[in-house]
N, C-alpha and C positions, 0 to 999 in steps of 0.2 A: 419481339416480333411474333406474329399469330399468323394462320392460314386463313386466308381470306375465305368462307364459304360464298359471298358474292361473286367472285371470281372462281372459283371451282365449279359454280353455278355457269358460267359464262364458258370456259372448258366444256362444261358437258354439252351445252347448247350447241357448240362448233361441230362435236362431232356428229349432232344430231342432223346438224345442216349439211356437214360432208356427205352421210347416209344417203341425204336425199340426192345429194347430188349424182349418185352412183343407179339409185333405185330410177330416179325419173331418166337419167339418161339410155335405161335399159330398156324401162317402158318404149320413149319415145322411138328407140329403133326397132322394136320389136322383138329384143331378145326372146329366145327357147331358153326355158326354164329346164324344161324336160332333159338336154343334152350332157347338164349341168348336174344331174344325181348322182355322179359317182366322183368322188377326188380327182381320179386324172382326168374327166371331162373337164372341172373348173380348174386343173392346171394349165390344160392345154388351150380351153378359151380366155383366160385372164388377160392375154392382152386387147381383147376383143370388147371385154365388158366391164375393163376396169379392176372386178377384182382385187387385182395385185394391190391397187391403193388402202382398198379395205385392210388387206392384210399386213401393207406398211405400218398403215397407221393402228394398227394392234400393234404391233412390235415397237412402236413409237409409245405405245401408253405405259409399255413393259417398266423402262425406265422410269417414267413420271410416278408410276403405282410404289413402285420398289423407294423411290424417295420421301414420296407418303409418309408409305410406313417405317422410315429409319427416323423421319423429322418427329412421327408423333410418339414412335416410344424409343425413341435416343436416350431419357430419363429412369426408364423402366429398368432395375436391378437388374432381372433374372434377363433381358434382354441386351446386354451388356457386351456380351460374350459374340454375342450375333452382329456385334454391330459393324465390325471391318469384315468380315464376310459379307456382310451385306451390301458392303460400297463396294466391293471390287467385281460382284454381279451387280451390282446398278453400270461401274465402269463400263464391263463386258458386253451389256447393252445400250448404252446411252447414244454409241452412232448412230443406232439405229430410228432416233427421233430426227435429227437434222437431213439423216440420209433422202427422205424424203421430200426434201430440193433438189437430189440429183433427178427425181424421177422428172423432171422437166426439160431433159433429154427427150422425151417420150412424145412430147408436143408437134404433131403432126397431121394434114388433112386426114380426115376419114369421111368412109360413106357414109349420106345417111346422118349424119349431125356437123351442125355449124364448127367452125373452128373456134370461135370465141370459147364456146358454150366448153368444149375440152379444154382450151386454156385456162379459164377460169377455174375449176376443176381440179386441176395441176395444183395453179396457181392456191385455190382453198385447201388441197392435201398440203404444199408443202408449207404454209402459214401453220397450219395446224402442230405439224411435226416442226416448227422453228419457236412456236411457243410452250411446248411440252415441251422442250429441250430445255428453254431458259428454266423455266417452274421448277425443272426437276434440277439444274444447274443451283437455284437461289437456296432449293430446299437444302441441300446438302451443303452449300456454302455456310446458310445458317448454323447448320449442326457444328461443321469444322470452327466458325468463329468465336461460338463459347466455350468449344475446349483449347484452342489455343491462339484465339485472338486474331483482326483483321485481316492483316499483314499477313501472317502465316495463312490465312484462309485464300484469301486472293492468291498468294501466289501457287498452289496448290489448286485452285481451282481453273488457272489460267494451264498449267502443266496439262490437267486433267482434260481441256478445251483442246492442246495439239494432240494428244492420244487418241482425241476420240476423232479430233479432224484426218489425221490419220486412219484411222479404221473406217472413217467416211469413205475416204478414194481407194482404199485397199476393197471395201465393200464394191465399188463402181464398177474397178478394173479387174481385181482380179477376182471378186463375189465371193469375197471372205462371210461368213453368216457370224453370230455370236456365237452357235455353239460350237463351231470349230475350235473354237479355244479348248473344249474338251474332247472333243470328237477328232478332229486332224490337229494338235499340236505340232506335231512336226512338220506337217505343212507349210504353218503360217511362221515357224521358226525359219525353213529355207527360202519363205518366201521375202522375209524381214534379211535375211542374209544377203539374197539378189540385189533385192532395193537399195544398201546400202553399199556393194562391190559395186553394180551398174546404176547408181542414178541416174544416170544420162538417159539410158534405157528406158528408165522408168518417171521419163520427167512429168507426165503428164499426171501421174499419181503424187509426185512430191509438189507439181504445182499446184493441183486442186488442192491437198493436204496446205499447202500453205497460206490460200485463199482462204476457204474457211477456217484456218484459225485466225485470220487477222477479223474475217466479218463475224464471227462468232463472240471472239472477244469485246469487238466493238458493241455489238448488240448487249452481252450481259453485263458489259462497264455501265452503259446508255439507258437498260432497262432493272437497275437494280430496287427488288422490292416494289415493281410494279407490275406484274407480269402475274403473279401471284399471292405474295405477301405483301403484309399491311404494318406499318410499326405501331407498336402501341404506346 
């Protein structure tokens, strides 16, 4: 199995098209550039100009990059040492690629531009972020299957699909980030304790979490090696 550069070619292109989508939608309403010079101006208009998607979809590429580079020097001696560190922050990120189908919550009339024309939009952010997710899914599968074979890879990779389906609806509901894992661990520790004393409570998280692992799975069983890689 090799990394398709056609298809990485075809990745870059998407985000190149999501760009515009963001830029011409800002044009066309007229957005203030000016407003936008200082960080908390582009925090506090990001719902206004989108934004936010921009910055999904960085947080979306985090993982895809981080599996890059574990698929292309997994061989590499002195890189060796790095390489379960490196999956457990690819882990630590990897909701953050899918997450970007939750943001079609967000899908609603605005002034000043068509609704298609935002739907559509949604719609290319979150295709974006559902195919970085598989890519970076296959990349690491690949790695895990030559050191210990199919079967162990699959199921280890389907594992790795509820965790992260989880940290999807944990991101929605309760806006877990990835660096909270180092930043608020006891946090997401009492918040993992709630979840699991009050499910009930919190069924709206274990049902999305359930959702996306069953369409998550189904998409990386359905798109195996096509997504990104090529057999040789």
């Amino acid at each position: 199995m090799h990394i398709s550069i056609k298809h990485l070619r075809f990745l870059s292109l998407l985000l190149f098209f999501d760009g515009c989508l963001i830029i011409f939608r800002n044009l066309f309403v007229g957005t203030s550039w000016e407003p936008l010079a200082s960080l908390d101006n582009i925090i506090m208009y990001r719902s206004d100009t989108f934004l936010f998607l921009i910055w999904n979809l960085f947080l979306a590429l985090v993982p895809f990059v981080l599996a890059l580079g574990i698929y292309h020097y997994r061989d590499r001696p002195q890189a060796k040492w790095l390489l379960w560190p490196s999956i457990l922050v690819w882990l630590a990120f990897l909701p953050n690629a899918p997450y970007l189908i939750t943001d079609l919550i967000h899908i609603r009339p605005r002034a000043f531009m068509p609704l298609w024309y935002d739907t559509f939009t949604f719609f290319a952010f979150a295709w974006s972020g559902l195919l970085f997710a598989i890519g970076s899914l296959q990349l690491i599968a690949a790695v895990l299957e030559e050191k210990w074979g199919s079967r162990w890879s699959l199921l280890i990779i389907l594992s790795v699909i509820l965790l992260c389906s989880f940290g999807i609806a944990a991101g929605r509901f309760l806006r877990w980030n990835s660096w909270d894992l180092l930043a608020q661990p006891f946090m997401i520790i009492d918040d993992i304790y709630s979840l699991l004393v009050n499910p009930v409570t919190y069924k709206n998280i274990w049902g999305m979490a359930m959702l996306f692992s069953a369409f998550l799975s189904i998409v990386f069983l359905s798109s195996k090696n096509q997504v990104l890689c090529d057999q040789q």
